[in-house]
N, C-alpha and C positions, 0 to 999 in steps of 0.2 A: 292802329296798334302801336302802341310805343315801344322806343329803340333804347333797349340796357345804357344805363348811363356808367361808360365803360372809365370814364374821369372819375365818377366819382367813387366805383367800387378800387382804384387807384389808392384815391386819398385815404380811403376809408384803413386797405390796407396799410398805407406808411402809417396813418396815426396808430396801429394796433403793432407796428412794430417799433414807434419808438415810446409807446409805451411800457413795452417788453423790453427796450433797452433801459430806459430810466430809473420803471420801478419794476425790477425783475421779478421780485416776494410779491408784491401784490398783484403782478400777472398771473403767476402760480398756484397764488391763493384765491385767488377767481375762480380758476380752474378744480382747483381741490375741491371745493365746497360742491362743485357738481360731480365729484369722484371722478372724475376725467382729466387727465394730461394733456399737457397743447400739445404730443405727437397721436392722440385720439385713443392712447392707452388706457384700460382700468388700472387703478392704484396699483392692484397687485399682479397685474400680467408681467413676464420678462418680453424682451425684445427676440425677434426672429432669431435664430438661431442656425449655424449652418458649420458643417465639418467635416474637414478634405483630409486623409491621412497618404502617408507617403509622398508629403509636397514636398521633399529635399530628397534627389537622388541620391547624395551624395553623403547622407548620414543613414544611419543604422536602425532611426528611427525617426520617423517628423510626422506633422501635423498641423494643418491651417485649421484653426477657432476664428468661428463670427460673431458676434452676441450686437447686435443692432450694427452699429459702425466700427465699436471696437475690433480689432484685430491683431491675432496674436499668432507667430511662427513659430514652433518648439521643435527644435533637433537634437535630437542624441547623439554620440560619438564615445564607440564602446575603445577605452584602452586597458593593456595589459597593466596589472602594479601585484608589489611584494603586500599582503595584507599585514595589519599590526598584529602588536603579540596577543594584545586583548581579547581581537576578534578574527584568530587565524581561518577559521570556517568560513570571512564573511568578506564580502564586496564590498560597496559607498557607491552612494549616488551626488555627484555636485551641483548645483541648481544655481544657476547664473540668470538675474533678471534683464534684460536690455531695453531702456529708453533711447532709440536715441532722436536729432532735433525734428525729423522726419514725422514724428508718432503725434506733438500736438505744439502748436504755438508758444505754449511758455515752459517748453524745454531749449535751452537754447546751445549753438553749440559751445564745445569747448567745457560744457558746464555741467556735471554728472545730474540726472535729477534725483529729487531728494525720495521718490517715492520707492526708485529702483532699487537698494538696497534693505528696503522694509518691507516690498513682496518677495525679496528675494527669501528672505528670513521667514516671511509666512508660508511659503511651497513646501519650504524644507522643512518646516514643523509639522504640517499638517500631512504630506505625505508620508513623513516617519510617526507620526502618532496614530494614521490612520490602521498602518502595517498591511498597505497596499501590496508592497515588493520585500518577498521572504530576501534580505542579503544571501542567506547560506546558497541560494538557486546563480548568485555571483561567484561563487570559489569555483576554480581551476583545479586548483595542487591546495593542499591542508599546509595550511604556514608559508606555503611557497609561492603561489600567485592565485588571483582575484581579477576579477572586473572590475572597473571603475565606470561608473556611468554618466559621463558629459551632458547634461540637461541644460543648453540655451536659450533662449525663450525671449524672442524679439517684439516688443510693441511695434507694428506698423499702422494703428490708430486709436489715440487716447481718446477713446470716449465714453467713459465711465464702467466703473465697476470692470475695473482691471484685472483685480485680482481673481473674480468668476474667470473673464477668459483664460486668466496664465494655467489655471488650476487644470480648464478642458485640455486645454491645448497639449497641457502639461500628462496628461492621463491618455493621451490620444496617443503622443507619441511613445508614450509606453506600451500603450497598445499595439501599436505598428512593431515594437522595437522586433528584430531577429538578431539575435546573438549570432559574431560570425565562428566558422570554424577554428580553433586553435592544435596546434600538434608541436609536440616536445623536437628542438633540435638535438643537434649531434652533442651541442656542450649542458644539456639540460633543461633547458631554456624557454618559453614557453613564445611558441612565433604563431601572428593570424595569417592561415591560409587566403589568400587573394582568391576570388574569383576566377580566375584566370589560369588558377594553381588548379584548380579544383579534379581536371579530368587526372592531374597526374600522381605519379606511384609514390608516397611519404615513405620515407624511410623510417619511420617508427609509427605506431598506433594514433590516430589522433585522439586527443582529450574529447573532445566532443566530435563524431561520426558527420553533424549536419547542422546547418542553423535552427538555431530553437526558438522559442518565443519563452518570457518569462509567465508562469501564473501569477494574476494579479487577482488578489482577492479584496474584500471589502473597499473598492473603488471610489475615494473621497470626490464628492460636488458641493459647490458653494452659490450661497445668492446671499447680494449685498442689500438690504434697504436702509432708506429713509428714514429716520425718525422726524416729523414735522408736526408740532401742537398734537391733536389725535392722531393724526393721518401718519401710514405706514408706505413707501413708493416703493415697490420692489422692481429692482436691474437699475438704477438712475442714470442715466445719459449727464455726461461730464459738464453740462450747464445745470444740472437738477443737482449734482455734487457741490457745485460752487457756491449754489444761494440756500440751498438749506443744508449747512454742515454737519451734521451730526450724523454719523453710520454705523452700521452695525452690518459685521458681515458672521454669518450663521453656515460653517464646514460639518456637513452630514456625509457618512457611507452609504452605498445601495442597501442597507439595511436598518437605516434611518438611527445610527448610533451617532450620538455627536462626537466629532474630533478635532471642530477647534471652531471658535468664539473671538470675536475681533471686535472692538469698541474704543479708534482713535480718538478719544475725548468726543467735545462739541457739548453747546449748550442744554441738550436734551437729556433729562437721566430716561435710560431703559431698565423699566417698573417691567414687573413680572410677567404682567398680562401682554406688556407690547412686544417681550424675550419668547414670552410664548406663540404670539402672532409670527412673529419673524419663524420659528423654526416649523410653524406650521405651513408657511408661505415656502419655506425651502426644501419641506416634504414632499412637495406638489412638485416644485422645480426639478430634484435629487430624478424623479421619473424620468419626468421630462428626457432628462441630458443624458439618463440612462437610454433611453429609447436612440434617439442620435447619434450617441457611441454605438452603440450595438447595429442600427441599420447604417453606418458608414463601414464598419469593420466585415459586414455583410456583403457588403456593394467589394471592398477590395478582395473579400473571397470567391466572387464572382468573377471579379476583373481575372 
């Protein structure tokens, strides 16, 4: 009986990895041609998927997103403010993106990365165009005071298709959110009840009786693909982003309306047929991350 020639399946693997380091495109396009990924994915699967809400005790609202390795922390932190004259009935949400050197290798410190300020700009569109979060359900006092809703949202692992996780992350923690108590002082003034405060006797009516939760209605999800020659990669892991540039990220609601469309250049034009592949692909997905939102929010109603 012969004994596995344990040298040479060795060798065998270093040549297959420093052929993966040299010629990255044509590892990949080995691979494509048999519609398989070197992580043993089909072109169009996403990556596993996993989501923890109430990870921050200490905000208002939070939520850990998984999407293969990437990971993403989102905390809310609800404060008081005077609303503008435009929009006396309405609240604002801030949405703040955070890389920092921790999250992937070529952020470095000291050095803001350049991606952080351009998903920052896409949460905030996509959540306001979606009309996820009614503002008016933010007012206090009519002209007088509002919520403002602190949205931070920490990369703790760049590994592709970022902006899918900031978006869960980012819904989850609204999900979680509970508005705290607020009640009017002696001078008019709109103060939050602590915790703490809670058993005892307010000297005037509170604005709101108990923590609430906001309704969120038409719930925006996103899934990033690949455009490469025919071939479509849906979720790409942050080495799949590098060597074939060109993406396309496709923002659907739970009722499969689009509310926003992302195309950072790259040498690939997206022809109609492959615009329509992608949102067909993020139709599938849009369930999907329904279903995980829904049985995480489940699991905390249990907890």
């Amino acid at each position: 009986m012969g004994v596995p020639d344990a040298s040479g399946d060795l060798s065998s693997e270093m040549e297959v990895d420093a052929f993966r380091r040299l010629f990255p495109l044509r590892y990949f396009e080995r691979h494509l041609s048999e519609s398989v990924r070197p992580d043993a994915r089909p072109l169009g699967r996403a990556r596993d998927t996993t989501l923890a809400l109430g990870a921050v005790a200490s905000a208002h609202g939070s939520a850990l997103a998984k999407i293969g390795s990437t990971t993403m922390l989102a905390a809310i932190k609800m404060e008081v403010m005077t609303p503008s004259t435009e929009s006396p009935d309405e609240g604002c949400i801030a949405i703040d993106f955070h890389m920092p050197p921790i999250c992937s290798p070529i952020v470095r410190p000291g050095r803001p990365a350049e991606a952080a300020p351009v998903i920052s700009k896409q949460l905030s569109d996509t959540i306001s165009s979606s009309g996820m979060i009614n503002l008016k359900e933010l007012s206090l006092v009519s002209g007088k005071a509002a919520w403002i809703a602190y949205l931070d949202i920490y990369c703790l692992d760049a590994d592709g298709a970022l902006f899918d996780a900031a978006l869960l992350s980012a819904v989850a923690a609204f999900s979680h959110l509970q508005i705290p108590i607020v009640s009017l002082n002696d001078d008019g003034k709109i103060v939050v009840i602590l915790e703490e405060d809670d058993g005892t006797k307010l000297e005037k009516e509170p604005v709101n009786r108990e923590k609430r939760k906001l309704t969120l209605s038409s719930i925006p999800f996103s899934l990033t693909c690949i455009l490469h020659k025919n071939y479509i990669l849906a979720d790409p892991t942050a080495e799949e982003e590098s060597i074939m540039e060109t993406l396309v990220t496709v923002g659907l609601d739970s009722s499969s309306r689009l509310v926003s469309f992302y195309k950072p250049g790259g040498p690939v034009l997206a022809y109609t047929s492959a615009v329509q592949d992608c949102v067909a692909l993020t139709r599938q997905r849009v369930k999907e991350l329904q279903e995980i939102l829904d049985e995480a929010i489940s699991g905390m109603e249990i907890d």
